[in-house]
C-alpha positions in Angstrom: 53.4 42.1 137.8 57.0 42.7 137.7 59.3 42.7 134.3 62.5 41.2 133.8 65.3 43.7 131.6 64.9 42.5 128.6 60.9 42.9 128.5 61.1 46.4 129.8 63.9 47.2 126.7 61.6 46.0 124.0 58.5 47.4 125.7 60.7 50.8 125.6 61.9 50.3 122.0 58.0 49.6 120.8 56.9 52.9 122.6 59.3 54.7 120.8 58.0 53.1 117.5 54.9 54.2 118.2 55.3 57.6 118.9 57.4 58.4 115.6 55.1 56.3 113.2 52.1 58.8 115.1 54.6 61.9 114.7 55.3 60.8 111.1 50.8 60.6 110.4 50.7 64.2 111.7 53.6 65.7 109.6 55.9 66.5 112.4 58.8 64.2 111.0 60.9 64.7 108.7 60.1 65.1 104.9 61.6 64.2 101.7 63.1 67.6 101.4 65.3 66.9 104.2 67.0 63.8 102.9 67.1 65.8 99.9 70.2 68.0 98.5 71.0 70.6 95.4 73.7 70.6 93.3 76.3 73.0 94.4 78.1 75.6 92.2 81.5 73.4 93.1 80.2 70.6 91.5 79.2 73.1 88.2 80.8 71.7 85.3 84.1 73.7 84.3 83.1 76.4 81.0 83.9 76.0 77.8 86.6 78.7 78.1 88.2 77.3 81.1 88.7 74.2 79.8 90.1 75.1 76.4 92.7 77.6 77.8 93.6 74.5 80.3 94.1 72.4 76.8 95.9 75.0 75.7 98.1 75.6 78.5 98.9 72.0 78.5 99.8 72.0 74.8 102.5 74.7 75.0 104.0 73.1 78.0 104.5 70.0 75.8 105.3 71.4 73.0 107.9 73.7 74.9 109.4 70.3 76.7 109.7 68.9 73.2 111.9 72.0 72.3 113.8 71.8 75.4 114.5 68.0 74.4 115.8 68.7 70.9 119.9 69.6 70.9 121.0 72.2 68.7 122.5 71.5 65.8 126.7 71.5 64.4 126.1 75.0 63.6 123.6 76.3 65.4 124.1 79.1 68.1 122.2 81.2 70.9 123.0 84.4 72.9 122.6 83.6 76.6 121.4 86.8 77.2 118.2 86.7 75.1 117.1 83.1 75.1 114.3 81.9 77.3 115.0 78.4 79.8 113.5 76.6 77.0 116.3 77.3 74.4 118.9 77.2 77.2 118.1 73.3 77.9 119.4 73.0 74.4 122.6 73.4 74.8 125.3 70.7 75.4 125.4 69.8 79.6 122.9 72.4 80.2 119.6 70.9 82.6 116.5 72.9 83.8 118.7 73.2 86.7 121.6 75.2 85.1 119.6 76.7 82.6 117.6 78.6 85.4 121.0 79.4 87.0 121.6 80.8 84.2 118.0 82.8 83.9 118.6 83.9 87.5 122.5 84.8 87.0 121.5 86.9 83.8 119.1 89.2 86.2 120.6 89.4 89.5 124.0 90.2 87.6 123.3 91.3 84.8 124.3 90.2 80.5 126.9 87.8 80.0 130.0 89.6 77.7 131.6 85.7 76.6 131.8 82.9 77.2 134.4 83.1 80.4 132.0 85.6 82.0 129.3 82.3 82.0 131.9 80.9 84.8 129.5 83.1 86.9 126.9 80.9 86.9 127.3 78.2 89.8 127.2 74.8 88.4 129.2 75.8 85.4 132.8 74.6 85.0 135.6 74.7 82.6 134.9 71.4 80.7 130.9 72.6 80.4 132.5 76.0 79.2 134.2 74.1 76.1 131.5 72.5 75.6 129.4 75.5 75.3 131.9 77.1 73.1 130.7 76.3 70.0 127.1 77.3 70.2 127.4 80.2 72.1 127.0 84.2 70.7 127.5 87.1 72.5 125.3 90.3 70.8 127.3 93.0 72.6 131.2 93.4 73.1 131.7 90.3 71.7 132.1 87.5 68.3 132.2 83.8 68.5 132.2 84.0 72.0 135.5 85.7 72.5 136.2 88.9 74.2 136.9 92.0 72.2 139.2 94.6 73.4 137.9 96.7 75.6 139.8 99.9 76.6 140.7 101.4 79.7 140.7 104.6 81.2 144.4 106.1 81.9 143.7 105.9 85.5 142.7 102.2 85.6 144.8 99.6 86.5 148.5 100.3 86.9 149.3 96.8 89.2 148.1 93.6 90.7 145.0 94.4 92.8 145.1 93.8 96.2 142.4 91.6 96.2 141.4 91.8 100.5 141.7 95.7 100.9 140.2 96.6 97.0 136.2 98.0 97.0 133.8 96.9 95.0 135.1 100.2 92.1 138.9 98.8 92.6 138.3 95.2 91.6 136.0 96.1 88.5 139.6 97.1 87.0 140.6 93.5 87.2 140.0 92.2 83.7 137.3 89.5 83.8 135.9 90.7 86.8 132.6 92.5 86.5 129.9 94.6 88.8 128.7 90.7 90.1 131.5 89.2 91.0 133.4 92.2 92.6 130.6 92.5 94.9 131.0 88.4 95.9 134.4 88.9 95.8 133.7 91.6 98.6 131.1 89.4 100.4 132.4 86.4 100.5 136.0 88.3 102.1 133.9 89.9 104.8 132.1 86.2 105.4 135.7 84.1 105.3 138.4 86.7 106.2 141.1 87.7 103.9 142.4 85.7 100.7 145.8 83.5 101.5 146.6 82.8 98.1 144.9 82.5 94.4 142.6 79.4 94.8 140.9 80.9 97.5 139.4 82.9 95.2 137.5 80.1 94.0 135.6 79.7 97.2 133.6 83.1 95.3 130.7 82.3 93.6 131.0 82.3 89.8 134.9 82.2 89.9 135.9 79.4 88.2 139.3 77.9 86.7 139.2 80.1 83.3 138.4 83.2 85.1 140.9 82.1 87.3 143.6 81.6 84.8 142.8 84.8 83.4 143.2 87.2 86.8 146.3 85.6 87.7 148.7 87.6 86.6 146.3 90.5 88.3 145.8 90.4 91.8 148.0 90.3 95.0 147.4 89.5 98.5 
C-alpha cells in the first residue's frame, strides 16, 4: 500500500503526538516549574529611602529653578564671585548659559575685581555690562562696582606696552589686564601672529569694548 504526501505528513505529525503525550505520562516532559519564573531583584520595589531623597532631589531642583526665575529687585545686589549659577540667572541678560560662563571664568581665572574685569567672560558685552551695573558688588578691591585705586610698584609701567613682544609678567602692568587675560593675550598672539592695530585685540577672549577703551592709551605695537 503506497501513501500519497499528505498522508505520510499527518501520519508523521500523529506519531509525534503520541510520543510526547507518552513522554508527558512518564514525567520526562516538562513541568510547571519550567514555564514558571521568580521575581528578580531588578524588579524589587525602590526603598523607602531611595525614593524620598529622589522627592527630595526633585523638590530642590524646583525650587532652585523658581529662584533662578525670580529677577532681583531695584536695589538688590550680588558679588559675582560668591554667588552660586542659581543667583547668577537673576541678574538682568544673564541665562544658564552665561551664568556658567561666568562659574567657569570665576575658576579657571580666578575673582572678578569690577565690573569691567566681567568683560572676561565670553558672551558678555558692553550693553550687558550696563545692564549689570547696578546689581553688581565686588567684596574685594572694589565699591559699587568701580575700581579703587590700586598702586603700582616704582618699576611698573613707565610706557605703552608692546603688546606682541610683552610676557605674560609685562602685560599684567597694563591696567585692566589681569593674570587671565595676559595669558590669552599671549596665546591667542602665538595662535594668529602679531597684533596690527587695537581691535585686534578683541579677537582675545574676554577683551571686550570697555576693557578696550580702557588699555588704549596703554599698549603699542
Amino acid at each position: 500500500m503506497r501513501f500519497n504526501g499528505t498522508e505520510l505528513r499527518s501520519m508523521t505529525l500523529a506519531a509525534g503526538l503520541l510520543l510526547l503525550g507518552t513522554a508527558a505520562r512518564l514525567g520526562l516532559g516538562p513541568g510547571p516549574d519550567d514555564f514558571g519564573w521568580t521575581t528578580t531583584a531588578a524588579s524589587h520595589e525602590p526603598s523607602r529611602g531611595s525614593l524620598a531623597s529622589t522627592r527630595r532631589a526633585v523638590s530642590e531642583g524646583i525650587a532652585a529653578d523658581e529662584r533662578a526665575a525670580r529677577p532681583l529687585g531695584a536695589n538688590e545686589r550680588l558679588d559675582p564671585n560668591t554667588a552660586p549659577v542659581e543667583e547668577l540667572r537673576r541678574l538682568p541678560g544673564i541665562g544658564p548659559t552665561r551664568a556658567a560662563a561666568i562659574l567657569a571664568e570665576r575658576r579657571s581665572g580666578g575673582s572678578f575685581r569690577d565690573l569691567d574685569d566681567m568683560a572676561r567672560v565670553p558672551g558678555i558685552g558692553l550693553r550687558t555690562l550696563e545692564a549689570l551695573s547696578s546689581h553688581l558688588t565686588f567684596a574685594r578691591g572694589t565699591a559699587n562696582g568701580r575700581r579703587t585705586h590700586v598702586s603700582r610698584p616704582s618699576g611698573g609701567l613707565s610706557g605703552p606696552v608692546n603688546v606682541n613682544r610683552a610676557d605674560i609678567k609685562e602685560l599684567e602692568q597694563i591696567t585692566g589686564i589681569g593674570p587671565a587675560l595676559s595669558a590669552r593675550i599671549v596665546a591667542t598672539r602665538q595662535r594668529l601672529g602679531p597684533f596690527r592695530r587695537l581691535e585686534d585685540l578683541l579677537l582675545v577672549p574676554g577683551i571686550g569694548p570697555v576693557n578696550l577703551r580702557k588699555i588704549q592709551g596703554q599698549v603699542r605695537f
